[in-house]
N, C-alpha and C positions, 0 to 999 in steps of 0.2 A: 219761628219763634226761638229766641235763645235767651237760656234760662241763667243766670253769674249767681256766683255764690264763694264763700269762703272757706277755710277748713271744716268746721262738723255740720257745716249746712249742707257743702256737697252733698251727704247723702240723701235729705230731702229735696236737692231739687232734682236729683236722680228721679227719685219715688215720683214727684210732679211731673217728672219728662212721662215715666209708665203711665200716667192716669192720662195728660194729652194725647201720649198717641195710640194710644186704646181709642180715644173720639175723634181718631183722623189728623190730629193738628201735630204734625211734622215739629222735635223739638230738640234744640240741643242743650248742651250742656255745656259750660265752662267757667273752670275755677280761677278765681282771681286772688291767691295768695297775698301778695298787697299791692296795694297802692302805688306806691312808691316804685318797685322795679317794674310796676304795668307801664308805669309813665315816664319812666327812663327809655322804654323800647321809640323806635323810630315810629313816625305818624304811619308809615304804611304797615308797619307790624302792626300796631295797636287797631288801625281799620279792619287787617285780615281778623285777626280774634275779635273782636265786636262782632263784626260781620253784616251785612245787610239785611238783617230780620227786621220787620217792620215791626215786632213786636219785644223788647227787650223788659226782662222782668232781674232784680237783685232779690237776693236771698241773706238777709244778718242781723244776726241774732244781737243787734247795737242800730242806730240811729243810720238815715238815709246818706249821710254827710258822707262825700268823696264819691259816693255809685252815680252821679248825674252825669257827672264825666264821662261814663260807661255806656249807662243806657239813656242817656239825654230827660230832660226835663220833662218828659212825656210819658217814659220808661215805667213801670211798676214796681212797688217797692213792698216787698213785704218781711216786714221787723219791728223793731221798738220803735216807739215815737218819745217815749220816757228815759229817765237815768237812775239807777240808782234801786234797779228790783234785784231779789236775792229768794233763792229758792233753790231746788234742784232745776237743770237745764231743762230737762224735758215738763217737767210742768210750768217753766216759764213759757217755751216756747208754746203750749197750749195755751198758756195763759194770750198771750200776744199773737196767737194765730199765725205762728212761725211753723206751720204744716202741709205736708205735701197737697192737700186739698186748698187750703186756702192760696197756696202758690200757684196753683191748677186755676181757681177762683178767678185769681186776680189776673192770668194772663188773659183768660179767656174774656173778660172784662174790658181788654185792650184792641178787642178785636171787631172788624165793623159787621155792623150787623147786620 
């Protein structure tokens, strides 16, 4: 399982990698700074950092848009599906279930049964 995430979400998908492998499910981590220089790198760069997890989950604190690329159309996404909320961060991302448990949630959701 490999977890992608951005700057202030790295540390909750950190937190989600501890709650996975607490239950066994083997998990990485890797941060995607942006877009743009991920997709500059060569196709076998960009394969090694993906990596061959059958199960690939995004973490951002914004809308799905540009992560399919990443974790493919299949992948799990969890963030906004809206524009335009305003609050402090941390009770947004409760608001939107941008938490290490829901990140936990949603990989384990990807997984066959």
């Amino acid at each position: 399982m490999t977890i992608f995430a951005t700057g202030s979400e790295v540390p909750i998908a950190v937190d989600a990698k501890k709650l996975l492998d607490a239950q066994g499910v083997l998990t990485r981590v890797v941060s995607v700074p942006s877009f743009e220089l991920f997709a500059a790198q060569s196709a076998d760069d960009r394969a090694a950092i993906i990596g061959t997890a059958p199960v690939k989950v995004a973490v951002e604190a914004a809308v799905r848009q540009g992560w399919d690329a990443i974790i493919g159309p299949d992948g799990a996404f969890v963030g906004m599906s809206t524009f335009g909320a305003s609050a402090p961060f941390k009770d947004l991302y409760r608001h939107f279930g941008i938490t290490p448990e829901k990140v936990a949630e949603a990989a384990l959701s990807k997984l066959p049964k």
